[in-house]
C-alpha positions in Angstrom: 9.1 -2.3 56.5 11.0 -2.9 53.1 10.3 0.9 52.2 11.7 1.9 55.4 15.2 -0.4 54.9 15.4 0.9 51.3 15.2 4.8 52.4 17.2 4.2 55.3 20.1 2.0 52.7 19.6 4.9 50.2 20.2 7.9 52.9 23.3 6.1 54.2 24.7 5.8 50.1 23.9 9.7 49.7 25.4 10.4 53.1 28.9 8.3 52.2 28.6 10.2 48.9 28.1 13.7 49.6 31.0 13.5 52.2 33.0 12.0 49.9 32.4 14.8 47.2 32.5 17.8 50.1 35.9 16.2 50.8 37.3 16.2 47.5 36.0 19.8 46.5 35.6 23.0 47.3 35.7 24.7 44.0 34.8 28.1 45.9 37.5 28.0 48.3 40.4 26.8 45.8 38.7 29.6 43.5 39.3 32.6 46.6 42.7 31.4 47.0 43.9 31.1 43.8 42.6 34.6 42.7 44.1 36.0 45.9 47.5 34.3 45.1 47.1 35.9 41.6 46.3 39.5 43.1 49.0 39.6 45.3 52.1 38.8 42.4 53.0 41.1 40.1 54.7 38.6 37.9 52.3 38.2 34.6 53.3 34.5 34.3 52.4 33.6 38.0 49.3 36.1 38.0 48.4 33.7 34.3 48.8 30.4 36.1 46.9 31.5 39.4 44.0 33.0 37.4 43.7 30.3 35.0 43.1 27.9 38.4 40.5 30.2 40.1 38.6 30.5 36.8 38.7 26.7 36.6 37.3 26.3 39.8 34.7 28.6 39.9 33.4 27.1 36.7 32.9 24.4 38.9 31.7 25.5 41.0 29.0 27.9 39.2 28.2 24.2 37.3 27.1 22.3 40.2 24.9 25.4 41.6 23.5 25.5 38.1 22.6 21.4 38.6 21.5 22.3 42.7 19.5 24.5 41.1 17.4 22.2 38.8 17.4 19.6 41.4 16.0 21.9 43.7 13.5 22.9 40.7 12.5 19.5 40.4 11.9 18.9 44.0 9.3 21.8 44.1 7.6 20.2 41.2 7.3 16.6 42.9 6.4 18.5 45.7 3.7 20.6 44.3 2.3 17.3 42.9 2.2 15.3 46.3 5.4 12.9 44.6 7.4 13.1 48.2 10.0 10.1 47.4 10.5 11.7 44.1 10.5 15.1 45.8 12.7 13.6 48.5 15.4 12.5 46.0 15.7 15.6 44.0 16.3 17.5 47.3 19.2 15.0 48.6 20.7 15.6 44.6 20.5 19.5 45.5 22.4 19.2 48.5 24.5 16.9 46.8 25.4 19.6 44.5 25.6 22.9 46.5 28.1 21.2 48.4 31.0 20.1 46.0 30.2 23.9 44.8 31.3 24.9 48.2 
């Protein structure tokens, strides 16, 4: 019963959590409309300042598939090793991840 409360408590924290970062970014999204807003000027300066954004977004964004990435690495080694709450975790970090890359 105690294991059950704990997973239950720690799904509702990740839950809260992931919202709370898919709500705050989408690195991939800012990075599309800053590079669009940069193709369509053909002022240098604005073209500069829209770029500079897009880059910094997608660098983001490319930094938390990198870390959904070794989560999700992780998870198949737990996995493969019969480690399923270990497993478990990695996987909720993944998704964590690939969505503030979104």
């Amino acid at each position: 019963m105690n294991m059950k409360l704990s997973t239950l408590l720690a799904g509702i924290v990740l839950s809260l959590g992931s919202a709370g970062v898919y709500a705050e970014e989408n690195h991939i999204k800012e990075a599309l409309k800053h590079a669009e807003a940069a193709a369509k000027l053909s002022d240098g300066k604005g073209v500069a300042q829209h770029a500079e954004q897009a880059k910094k977004h997608a660098k983001t964004a490319d930094e938390h598939l990198d870390a959904g990435i070794k989560s999700l690495e992780s998870a198949i080694e737990h996995g493969n090793l019969g480690h399923g709450d270990m497993a478990q975790k990695a996987a909720e970090e993944a998704v964590t991840h690939i969505k503030a890359a979104q």
